[in-house]
C-alpha positions as CSV (number, residue, x, y, z in Angstrom):
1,X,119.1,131.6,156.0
2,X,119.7,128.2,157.7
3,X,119.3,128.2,161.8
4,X,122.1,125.9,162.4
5,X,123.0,122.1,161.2
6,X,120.7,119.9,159.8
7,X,119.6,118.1,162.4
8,X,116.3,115.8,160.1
9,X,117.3,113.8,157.0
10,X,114.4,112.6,154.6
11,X,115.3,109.5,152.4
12,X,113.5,109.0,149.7
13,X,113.5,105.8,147.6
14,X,114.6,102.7,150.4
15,X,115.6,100.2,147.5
16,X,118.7,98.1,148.5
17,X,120.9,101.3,148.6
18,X,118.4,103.9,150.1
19,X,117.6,101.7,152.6
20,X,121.7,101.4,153.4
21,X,122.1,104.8,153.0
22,X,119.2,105.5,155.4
23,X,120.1,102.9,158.2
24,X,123.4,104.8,158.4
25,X,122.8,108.2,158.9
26,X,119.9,107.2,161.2
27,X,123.0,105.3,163.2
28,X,124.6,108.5,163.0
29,X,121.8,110.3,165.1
30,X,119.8,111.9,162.7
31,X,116.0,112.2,162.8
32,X,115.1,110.3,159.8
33,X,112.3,110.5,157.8
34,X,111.3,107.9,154.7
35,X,109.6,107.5,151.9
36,X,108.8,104.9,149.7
37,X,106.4,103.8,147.2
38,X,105.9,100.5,148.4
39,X,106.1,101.0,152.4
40,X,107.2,97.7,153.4
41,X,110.6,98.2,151.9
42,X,110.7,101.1,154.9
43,X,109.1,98.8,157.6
44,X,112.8,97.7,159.5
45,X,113.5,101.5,159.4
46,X,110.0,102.5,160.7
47,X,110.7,99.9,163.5
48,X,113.8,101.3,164.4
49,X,112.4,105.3,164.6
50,X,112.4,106.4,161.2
51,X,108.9,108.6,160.7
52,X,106.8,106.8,157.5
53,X,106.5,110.2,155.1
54,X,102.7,110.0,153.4
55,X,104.2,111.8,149.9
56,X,107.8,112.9,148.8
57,X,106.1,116.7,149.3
58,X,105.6,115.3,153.3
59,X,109.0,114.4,154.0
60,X,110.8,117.1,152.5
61,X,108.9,119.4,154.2
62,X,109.8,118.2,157.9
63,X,113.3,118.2,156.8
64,X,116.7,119.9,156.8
65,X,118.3,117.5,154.0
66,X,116.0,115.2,151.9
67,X,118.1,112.1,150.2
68,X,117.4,110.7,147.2
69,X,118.0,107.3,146.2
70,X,116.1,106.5,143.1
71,X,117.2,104.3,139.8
72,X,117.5,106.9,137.2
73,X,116.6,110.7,135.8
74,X,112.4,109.6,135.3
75,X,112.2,107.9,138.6
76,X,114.0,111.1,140.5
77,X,111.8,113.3,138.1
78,X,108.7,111.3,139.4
79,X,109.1,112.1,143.2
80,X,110.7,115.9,142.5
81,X,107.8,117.4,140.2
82,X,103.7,117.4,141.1
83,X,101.9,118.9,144.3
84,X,102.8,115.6,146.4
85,X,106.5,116.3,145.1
86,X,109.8,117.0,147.1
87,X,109.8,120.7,145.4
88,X,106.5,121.6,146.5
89,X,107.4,120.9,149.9
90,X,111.1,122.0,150.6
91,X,112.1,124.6,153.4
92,X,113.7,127.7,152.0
93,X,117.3,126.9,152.2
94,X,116.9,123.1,152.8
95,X,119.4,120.5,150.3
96,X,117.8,118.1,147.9
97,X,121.1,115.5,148.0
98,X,120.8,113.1,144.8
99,X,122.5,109.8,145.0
100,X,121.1,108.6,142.2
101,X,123.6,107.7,139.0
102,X,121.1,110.4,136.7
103,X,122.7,112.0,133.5
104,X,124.8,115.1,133.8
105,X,122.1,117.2,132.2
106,X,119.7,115.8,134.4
107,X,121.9,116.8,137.3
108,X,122.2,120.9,136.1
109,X,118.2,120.4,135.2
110,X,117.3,119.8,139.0
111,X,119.9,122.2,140.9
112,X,118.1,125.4,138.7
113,X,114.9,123.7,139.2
114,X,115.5,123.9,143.0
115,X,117.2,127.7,142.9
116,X,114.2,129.1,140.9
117,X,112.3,127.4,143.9
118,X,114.1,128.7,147.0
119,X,115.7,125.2,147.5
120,X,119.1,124.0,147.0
121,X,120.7,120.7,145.3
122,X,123.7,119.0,145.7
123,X,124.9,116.1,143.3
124,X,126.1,113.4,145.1
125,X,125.9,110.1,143.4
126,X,127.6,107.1,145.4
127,X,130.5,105.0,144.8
128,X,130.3,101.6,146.1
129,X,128.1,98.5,147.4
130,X,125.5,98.9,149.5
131,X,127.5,97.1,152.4
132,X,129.8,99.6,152.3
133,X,127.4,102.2,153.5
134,X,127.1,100.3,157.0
135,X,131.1,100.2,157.1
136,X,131.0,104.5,156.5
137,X,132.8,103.7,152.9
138,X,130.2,104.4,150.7
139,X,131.8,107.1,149.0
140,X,129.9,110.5,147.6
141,X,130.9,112.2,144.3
142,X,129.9,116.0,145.6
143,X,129.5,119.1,143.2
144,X,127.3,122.0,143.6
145,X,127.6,125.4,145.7
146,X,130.4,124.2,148.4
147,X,128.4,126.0,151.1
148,X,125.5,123.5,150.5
149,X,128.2,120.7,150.2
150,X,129.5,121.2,153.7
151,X,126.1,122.0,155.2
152,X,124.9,118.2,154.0
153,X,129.0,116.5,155.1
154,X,127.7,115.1,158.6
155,X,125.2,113.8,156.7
156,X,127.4,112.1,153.5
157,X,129.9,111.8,156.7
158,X,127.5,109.3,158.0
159,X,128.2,106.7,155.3
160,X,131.1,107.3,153.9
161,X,134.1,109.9,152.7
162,X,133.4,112.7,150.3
163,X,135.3,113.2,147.3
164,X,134.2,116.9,145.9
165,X,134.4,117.4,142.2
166,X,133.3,120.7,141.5
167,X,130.4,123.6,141.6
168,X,128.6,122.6,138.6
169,X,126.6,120.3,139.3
170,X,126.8,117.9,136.4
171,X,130.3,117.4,137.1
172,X,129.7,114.6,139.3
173,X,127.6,112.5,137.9
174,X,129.8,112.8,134.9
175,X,132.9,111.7,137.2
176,X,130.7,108.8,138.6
177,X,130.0,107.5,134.6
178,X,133.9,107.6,134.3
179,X,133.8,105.4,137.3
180,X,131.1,103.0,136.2
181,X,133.0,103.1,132.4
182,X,136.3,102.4,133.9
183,X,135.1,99.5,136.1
184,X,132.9,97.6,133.2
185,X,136.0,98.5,130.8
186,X,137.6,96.5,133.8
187,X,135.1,93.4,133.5
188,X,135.3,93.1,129.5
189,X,138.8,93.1,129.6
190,X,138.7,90.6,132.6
191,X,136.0,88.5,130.4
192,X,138.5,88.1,127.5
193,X,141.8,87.5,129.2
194,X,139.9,84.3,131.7
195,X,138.8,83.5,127.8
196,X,142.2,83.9,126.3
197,X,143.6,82.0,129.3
198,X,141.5,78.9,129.6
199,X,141.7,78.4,125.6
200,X,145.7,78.4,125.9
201,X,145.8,76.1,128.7
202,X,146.0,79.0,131.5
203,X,144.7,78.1,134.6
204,X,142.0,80.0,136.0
205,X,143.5,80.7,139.1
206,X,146.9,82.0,137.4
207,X,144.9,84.5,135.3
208,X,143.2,85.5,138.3
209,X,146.6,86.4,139.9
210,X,148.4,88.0,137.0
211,X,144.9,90.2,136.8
212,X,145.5,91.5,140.5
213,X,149.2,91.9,140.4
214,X,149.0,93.6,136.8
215,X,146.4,96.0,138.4
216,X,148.8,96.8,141.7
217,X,151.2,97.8,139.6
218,X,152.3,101.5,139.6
219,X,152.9,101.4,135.7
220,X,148.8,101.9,135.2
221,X,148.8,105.1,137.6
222,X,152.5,106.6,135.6
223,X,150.5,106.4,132.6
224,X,147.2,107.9,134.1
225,X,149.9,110.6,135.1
226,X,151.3,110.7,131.2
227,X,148.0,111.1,129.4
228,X,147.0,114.0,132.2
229,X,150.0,115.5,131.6
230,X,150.3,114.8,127.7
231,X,153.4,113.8,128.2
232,X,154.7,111.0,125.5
233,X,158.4,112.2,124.9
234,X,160.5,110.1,127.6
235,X,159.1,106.8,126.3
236,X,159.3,104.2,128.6
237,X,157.8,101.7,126.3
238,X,157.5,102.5,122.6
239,X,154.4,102.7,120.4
240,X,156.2,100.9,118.0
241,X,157.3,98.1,120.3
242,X,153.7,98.2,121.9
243,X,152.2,97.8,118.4
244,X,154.0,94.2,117.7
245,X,153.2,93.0,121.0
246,X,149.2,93.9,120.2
247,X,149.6,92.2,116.8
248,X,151.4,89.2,118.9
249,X,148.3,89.3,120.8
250,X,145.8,89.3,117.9
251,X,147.8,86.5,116.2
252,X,147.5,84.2,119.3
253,X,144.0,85.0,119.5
254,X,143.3,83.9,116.2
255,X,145.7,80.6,116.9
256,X,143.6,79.9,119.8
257,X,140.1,80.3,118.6
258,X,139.9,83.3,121.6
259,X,138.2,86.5,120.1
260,X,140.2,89.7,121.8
261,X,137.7,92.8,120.6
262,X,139.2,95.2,122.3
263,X,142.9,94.1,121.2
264,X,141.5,95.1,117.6
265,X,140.2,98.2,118.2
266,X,143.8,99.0,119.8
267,X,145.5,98.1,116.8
268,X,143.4,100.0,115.4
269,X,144.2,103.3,117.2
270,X,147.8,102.4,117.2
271,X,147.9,102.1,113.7
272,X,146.7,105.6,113.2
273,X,149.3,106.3,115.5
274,X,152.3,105.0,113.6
275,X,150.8,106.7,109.6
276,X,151.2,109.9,111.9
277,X,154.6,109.3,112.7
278,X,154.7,108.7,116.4
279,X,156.4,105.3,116.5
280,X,159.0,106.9,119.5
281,X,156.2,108.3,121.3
282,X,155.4,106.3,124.6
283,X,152.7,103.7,124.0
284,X,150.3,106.2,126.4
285,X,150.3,108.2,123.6
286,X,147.3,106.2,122.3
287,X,145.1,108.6,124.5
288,X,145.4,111.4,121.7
289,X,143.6,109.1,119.3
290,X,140.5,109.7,121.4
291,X,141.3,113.2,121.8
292,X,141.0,113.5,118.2
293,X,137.8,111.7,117.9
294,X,136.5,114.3,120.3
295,X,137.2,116.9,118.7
296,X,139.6,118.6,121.2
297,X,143.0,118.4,119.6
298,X,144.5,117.1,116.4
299,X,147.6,114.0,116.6
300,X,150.7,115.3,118.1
């Protein structure tokens, strides 16, 4: 049984993000505890208040909510496991909070790890730059037992909004790799258009503004909506119209000298598309290719 809020936060790992993550619920009022392995990453927290932990096993067991903020599943592993780590000294009913980006399987690993121990764990990897943890918009990607969640929110409160995902665990660290697939999908798209561009005489600085105005645009969240919704009937722009303009796209590239990979691969699943029959079907409709590639559904 928990006494009342958490009132002491442990941080573990005070890299570039722990260290933002730790200087803002510390603003918050928190009594902070740190730990890291090389302590002079810790020292402008220490000189503010903070409380230098000796082990992982120390800190967790002066506090209500110990932090992680690590680099991936072996380095959280590293400071969780062992005699000097955070599961050997946890308080009955205290929350383990991982911000870390660690693998889904990972995620479900620790939270029965810490039940079996008399501990709790909440998933909450962050969204975000680390500046964005001093401006409370470092957001948290929650998922675990909601009780937990809402015992750690003044905490996550402290740096940013909380988005929850779900009660299992994994759930949000496989939202946050949707997140991190999306935005580097983002960057190699972004890579070949400035390409594309500059080879066909585009200025940069035009690219750049067709880039941000194409991404305001409400048509990307209507088809978000479509391919939640499977919904390919009232076809706004057709798969057959959408393939020409993709081969119109591979034809310049090949003009210009201006390799477009990922406007090959979408021919690609377009194509199989069309030998199915759905050349009516809304150009969204692209999303049941990769349906069918996972195994959940066959073509419509």
């Amino acid at each position: 049984m928990r006494a009342g809020p958490a009132k002491t936060v442990a941080v573990i790992g005070t890299g570039r993000m722990g260290s933002a993550i730790a200087e803002a619920i510390q603003q918050a009022g928190f009594e902070l505890l740190v730990y890291a392995r090389t302590p002079a990453k810790a020292r402008q927290l220490v000189e503010r208040g903070a409380v230098l932990a000796a082990s992982p096993a120390a800190a967790a067991s002066a506090s209500d909510v110990v932090v992680t903020s690590l680099v991936d599943d072996r380095s959280v592993g590293a400071v969780v496991d062992g005699t000097n780590g955070i599961l050997a000294g946890m308080r009955p009913g205290a929350v383990h909070v991982g911000a870390t980006t660690v693998s889904p399987r990972f995620a479900d690993e620790l939270a029965a790890r810490h039940l079996a121990a008399g501990s709790r764990y909440v998933a909450g990897p962050v969204v975000g730059r680390r500046d964005l943890a001093a401006a409370h918009r470092l957001t948290t990607l929650a998922a675990g037992d909601l009780a937990d969640i809402e015992y750690c929110r003044p905490v996550l409160d402290s740096f940013g909004p909380i988005r929850v995902i779900g009660e299992r665990h994994g759930m949000a660290n496989t939202v946050k790799l949707i997140v991190n697939f999306i935005t580097v999908s983002w960057l190699e798209l972004m890579s070949e258009m400035y390409a594309f561009g500059e080879k066909n005489g585009i200025d940069g600085q035009v690219v750049h503004d067709t880039l941000v105005w194409v991404f305001d645009r409400p048509g990307l969240r209507n088809y978000a909506a479509a391919m939640r919704d499977r919904s390919w009937d009232d076809a706004g722009f057709e798969l057959s119209t959408g393939f020409k303009d993709v081969q119109l796209m591979i034809d310049a590239a090949t003009d210009s000298k201006a390799p477009l990979p990922y406007a090959e691969l979408i021919r690609s699943r377009m194509l199989t598309l069309l030998a199915n029959g759905l050349d009516k079907k809304d150009w969204a409709v692209i999303a049941e290719v990769a349906r069918a590639a996972a195994g959940l559904d066959s073509l419509v």
